[in-house]
N, C-alpha and C positions, 0 to 999 in steps of 0.2 A: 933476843931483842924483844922488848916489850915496852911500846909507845902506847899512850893515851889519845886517841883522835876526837873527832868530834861526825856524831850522827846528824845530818837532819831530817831523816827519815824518806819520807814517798809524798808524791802532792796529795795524795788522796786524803791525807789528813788532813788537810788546809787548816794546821795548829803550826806556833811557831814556835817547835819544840828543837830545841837541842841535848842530844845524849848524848855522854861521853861512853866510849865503849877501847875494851884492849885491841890495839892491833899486835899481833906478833911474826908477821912477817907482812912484807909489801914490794910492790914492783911497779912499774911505770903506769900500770891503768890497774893492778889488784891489790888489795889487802885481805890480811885472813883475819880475822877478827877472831875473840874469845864472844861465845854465846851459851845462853843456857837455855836449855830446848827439852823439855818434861822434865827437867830437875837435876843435868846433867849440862856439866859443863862441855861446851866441843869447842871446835876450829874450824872456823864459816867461811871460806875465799868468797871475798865478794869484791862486785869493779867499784872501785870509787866513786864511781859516778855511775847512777842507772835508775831507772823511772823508779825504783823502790825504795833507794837509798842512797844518800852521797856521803862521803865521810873525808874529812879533812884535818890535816895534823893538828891547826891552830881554831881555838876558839871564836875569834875574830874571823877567820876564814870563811866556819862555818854561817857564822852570822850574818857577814859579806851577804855572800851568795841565799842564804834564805830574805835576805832584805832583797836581793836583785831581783828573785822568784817572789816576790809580795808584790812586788812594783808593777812585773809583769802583770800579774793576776788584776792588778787593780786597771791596769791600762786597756788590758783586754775587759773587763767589766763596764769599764766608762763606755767603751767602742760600741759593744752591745744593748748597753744604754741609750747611746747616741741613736744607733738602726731604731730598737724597740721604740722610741719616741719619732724616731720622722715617719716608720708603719703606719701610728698609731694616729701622727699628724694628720697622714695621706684619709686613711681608714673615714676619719673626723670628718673630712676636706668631702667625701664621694658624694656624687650626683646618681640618680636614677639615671641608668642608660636610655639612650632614645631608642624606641620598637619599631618607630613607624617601619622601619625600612623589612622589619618581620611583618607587620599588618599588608604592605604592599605586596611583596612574596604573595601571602595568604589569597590575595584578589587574583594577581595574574594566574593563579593553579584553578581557579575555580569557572 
C-alpha cells in the first residue's frame, strides 16, 4: 500500500504549510510514513495526530483542520488582547494609595 496523505506539521511553526508525504501502512490512530533522514530513505510510524505532526488522507482535510487551528490561535490572541488592555486600562485608571493609616501606626508605636 502506498497512499499520499497530507502533513501539517507542529504548531510551533505557526506557518500554514501543508506536505504531502508517502504513507505505507496505517491503523486506526498510526501511520508509517516514508521519510528521509541524513539522505536515507526510512519508515517513520507516527500517530496521526500529535503536538508534532497531523497527517490526513485528503488535502481538504488537511486544510480543514489547519484553518480550525488558525481560528483557534486567533481567538486565543483577541482573548489575550482583550486581558492585556483592561491591565493596562486598570494600570492607567490607579490612584496613589492612602498612608495615612501607616503615618497613624507610626504615632501609636512612639
Amino acid at each position: 500500500m502506498r497512499e499520499i496523505w497530507y502533513d501539517i506539521g507542529h504548531e510551533g511553526t505557526r506557518r500554514a504549510e501543508i506536505k504531502p508525504v508517502i504513507v505505507v501502512k496505517k491503523t486506526e490512530k498510526k501511520v508509517t510514513v516514508l521519510d528521509n533522514w541524513g539522505g536515507r530513505t526510512r519508515e517513520s510510524l507516527q500517530a496521526k495526530v500529535s503536538a508534532f505532526n497531523s497527517y490526513f488522507p485528503t488535502f481538504e482535510e488537511a486544510k480543514e483542520e489547519l484553518i480550525k487551528r488558525a481560528q483557534s490561535n486567533v481567538e486565543d490572541a483577541r482573548f489575550a488582547l482583550q486581558r492585556a488592555n483592561d491591565v493596562l486600562g486598570n494600570a492607567k485608571g490607579l490612584k496613589p494609595p492612602s498612608i495615612d493609616h501607616l503615618i497613624h501606626e507610626e504615632d501609636d508605636r512612639a
